[in-house]
Structure formats: C-alpha cells, structure tokens
C-alpha positions as CSV (number, residue, x, y, z in Angstrom):
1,X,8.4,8.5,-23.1
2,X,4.9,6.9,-21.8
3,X,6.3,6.8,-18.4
4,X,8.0,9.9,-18.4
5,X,3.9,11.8,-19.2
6,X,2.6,9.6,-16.7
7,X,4.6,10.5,-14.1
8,X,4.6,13.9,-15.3
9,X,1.0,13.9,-15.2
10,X,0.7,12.8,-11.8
11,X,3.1,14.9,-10.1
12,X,0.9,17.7,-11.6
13,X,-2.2,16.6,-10.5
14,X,-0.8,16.3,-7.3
15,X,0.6,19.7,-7.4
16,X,-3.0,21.3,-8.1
17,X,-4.5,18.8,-5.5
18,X,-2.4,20.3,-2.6
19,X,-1.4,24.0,-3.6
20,X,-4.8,25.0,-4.6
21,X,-4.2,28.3,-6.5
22,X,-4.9,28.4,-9.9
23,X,-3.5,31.4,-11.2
24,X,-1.1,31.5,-14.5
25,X,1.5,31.8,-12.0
26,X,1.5,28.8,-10.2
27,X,-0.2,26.5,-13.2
28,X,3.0,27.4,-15.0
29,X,5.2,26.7,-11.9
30,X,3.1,23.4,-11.3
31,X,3.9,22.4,-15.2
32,X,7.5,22.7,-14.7
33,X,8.4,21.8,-11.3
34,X,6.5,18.6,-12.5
35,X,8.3,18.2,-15.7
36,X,11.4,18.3,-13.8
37,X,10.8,16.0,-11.2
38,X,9.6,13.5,-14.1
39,X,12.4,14.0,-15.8
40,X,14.7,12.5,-13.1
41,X,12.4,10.1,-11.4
42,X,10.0,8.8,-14.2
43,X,11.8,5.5,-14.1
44,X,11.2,5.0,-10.0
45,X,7.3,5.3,-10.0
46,X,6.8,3.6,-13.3
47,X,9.3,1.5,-14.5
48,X,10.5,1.7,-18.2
49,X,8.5,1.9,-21.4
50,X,7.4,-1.3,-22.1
51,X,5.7,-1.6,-18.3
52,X,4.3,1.7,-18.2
53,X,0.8,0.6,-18.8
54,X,1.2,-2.2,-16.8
55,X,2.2,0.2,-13.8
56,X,-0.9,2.8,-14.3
57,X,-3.1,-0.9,-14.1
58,X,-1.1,-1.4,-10.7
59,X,-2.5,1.9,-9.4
60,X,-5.6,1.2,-10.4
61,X,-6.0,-1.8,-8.7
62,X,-4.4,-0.3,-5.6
63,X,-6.8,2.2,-5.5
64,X,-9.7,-0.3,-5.4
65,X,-8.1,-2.5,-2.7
66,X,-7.5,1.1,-0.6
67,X,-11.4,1.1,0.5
68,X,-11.3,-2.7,1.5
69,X,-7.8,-2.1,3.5
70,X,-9.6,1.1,5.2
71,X,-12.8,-0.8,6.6
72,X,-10.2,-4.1,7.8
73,X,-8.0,-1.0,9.5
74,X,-11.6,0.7,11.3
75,X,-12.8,-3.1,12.2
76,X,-9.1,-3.9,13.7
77,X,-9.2,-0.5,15.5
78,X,-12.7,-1.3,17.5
79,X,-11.0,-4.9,18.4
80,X,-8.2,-3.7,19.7
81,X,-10.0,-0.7,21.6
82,X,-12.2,-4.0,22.9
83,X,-9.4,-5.7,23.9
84,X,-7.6,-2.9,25.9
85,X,-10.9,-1.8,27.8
86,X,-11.8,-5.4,28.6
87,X,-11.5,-5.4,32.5
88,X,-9.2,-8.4,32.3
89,X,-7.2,-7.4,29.1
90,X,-7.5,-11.0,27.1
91,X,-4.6,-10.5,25.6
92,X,-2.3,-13.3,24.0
93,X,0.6,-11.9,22.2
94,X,2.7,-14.5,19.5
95,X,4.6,-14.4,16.8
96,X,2.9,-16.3,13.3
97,X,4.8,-16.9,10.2
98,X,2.0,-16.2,7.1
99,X,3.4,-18.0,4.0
100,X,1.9,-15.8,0.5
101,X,2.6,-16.5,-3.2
102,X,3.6,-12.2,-3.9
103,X,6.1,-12.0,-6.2
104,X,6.8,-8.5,-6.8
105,X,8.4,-6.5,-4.6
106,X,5.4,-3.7,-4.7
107,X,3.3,-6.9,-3.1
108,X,5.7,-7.6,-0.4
109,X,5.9,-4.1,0.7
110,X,2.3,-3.9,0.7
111,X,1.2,-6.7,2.2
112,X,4.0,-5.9,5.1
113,X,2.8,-2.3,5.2
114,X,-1.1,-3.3,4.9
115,X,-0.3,-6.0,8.4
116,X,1.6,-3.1,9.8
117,X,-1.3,-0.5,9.4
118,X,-3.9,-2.8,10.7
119,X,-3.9,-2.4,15.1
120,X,-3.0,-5.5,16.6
121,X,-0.1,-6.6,14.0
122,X,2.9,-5.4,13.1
123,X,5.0,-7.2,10.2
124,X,8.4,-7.9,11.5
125,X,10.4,-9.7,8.9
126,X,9.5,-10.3,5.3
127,X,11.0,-12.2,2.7
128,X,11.8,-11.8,-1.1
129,X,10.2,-15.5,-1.2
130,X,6.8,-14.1,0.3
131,X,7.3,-14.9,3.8
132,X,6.2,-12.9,7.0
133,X,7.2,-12.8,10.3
134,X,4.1,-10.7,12.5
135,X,3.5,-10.0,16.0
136,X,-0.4,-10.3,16.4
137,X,-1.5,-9.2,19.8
138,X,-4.2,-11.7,20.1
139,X,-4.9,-15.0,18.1
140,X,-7.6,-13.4,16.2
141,X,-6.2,-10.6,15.2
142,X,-4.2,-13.0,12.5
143,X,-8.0,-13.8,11.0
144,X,-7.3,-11.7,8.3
145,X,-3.9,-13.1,7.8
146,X,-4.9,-16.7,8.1
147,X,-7.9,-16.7,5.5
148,X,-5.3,-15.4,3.2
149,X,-7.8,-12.6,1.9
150,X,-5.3,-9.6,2.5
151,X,-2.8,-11.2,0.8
152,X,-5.2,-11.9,-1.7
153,X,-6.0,-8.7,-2.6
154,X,-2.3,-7.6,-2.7
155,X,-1.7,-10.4,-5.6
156,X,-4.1,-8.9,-8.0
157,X,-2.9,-5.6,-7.5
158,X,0.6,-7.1,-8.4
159,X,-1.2,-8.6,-11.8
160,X,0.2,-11.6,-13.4
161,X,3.6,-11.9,-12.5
C-alpha cells in the first residue's frame, strides 16, 4: 500500500508540475489519472512494500548526486569544445574497461547513463557484474572514470546492497 501512495503521490505532483492549471477540473482529473496509473505501475517505480522506503531514500540520494553529475557534464562539455577547436585536434580515441563494485541494477544503468551523458564517453557494454566497456575520446576524458568518484557517487545512491 506504501508504494502504491508514493507513486501515486508522485505521478500527481508531476501532473501539477507540467499541466499547470489548477482548476477543480483538472485537480480532480490529475487525482485520478494518477491513481490509475499507480494502480498498475506502483510496483515498477518502487518496488514492493517492504522496500518502499528504501526506494524514496534512493531518490533522494539521486537527487543530490543530480547537481554533482550536472557541473562533471558542463566541465566535460568545455573539454571537448577545447579539444575540437584546438588547431591540431589532440585527439586520442580508445576503448577502457572501468571495473565498479554496483550491485543493483538502478547503479548500473546509472553509472552507464551518467558516462554516456558526460561529452567525450559513451558507455558501450555494461555488465550485471559491474563492468564497463567506454569509448573515451581522449585519455583524460576517463579522469573521472579512473578516480572512481562517479562510480562512487552512484553506490551510495544504490544504499547498502
């Protein structure tokens, strides 16, 4: 029942966020498109009772690592802008295997999505075991990658798993 509010909450506050009218009309409308999609999905975005809190923790902490993944996306933009203008174009494109200790399934996909987003890599292959292929257009472009902070970040947002 805890995940089926949750998600029932969420899908409404979404529905306010991007409809913006706020007449009885479309309030009531809002309430029970988002019952209805809770309903049948409540499962998918939380999981089942006994790790509903655990999920709402989850989106907590990926809302906090959203700002850091934001500024590493802005810096990576600028490097690669650098590296494209640069008269001689020092590029060196390879492929890297990064080896992380994510678990989850969440952490894999967002690790692979958070390389994938950042200019100058792009997440090939990734494993259930926490492995990642990734094309990095230059050496340090993998900085990130090789310091292990990114995937850092990603394994508290997955919690203790």
């Amino acid at each position: 029942m805890a995940s089926f509010i949750i998600t029932a909450a969420i899908m409404f506050g979404f529905w306010i966020l991007l409809s913006g009218f706020f007449d009885l009309f479309h309030i009531t409308a809002g309430i029970v498109c988002s019952l209805l999609v809770s309903y049948f999905s409540h499962d998918l975005l939380i999981g089942n009772e006994t790790r509903a809190l655990d999920g709402v923790k989850r989106v907590l902490r990926f809302f906090k690592y959203l700002p850091w993944l934001i500024y590493e996306i802005l810096k990576a933009n600028i490097g690669v802008a650098v590296l494209t203008l640069h008269p001689r174009m020092p590029i060196d494109p390879r492929m890297i295997t990064v080896n992380t200790n994510l678990k989850t399934e969440m952490g894999i996909v967002t690790f692979a999505n958070s390389i994938t987003l950042t200019p100058g890599t792009v997440t090939v292959g990734a494993s259930s075991e926490g492995k990642f292929l990734v094309h990095v257009i230059e050496p340090g472009a993998a900085a990130i990658l090789d310091n292990g902070e990114m995937a850092r970040r990603v394994k508290e947002i997955e919690g203790d798993v």
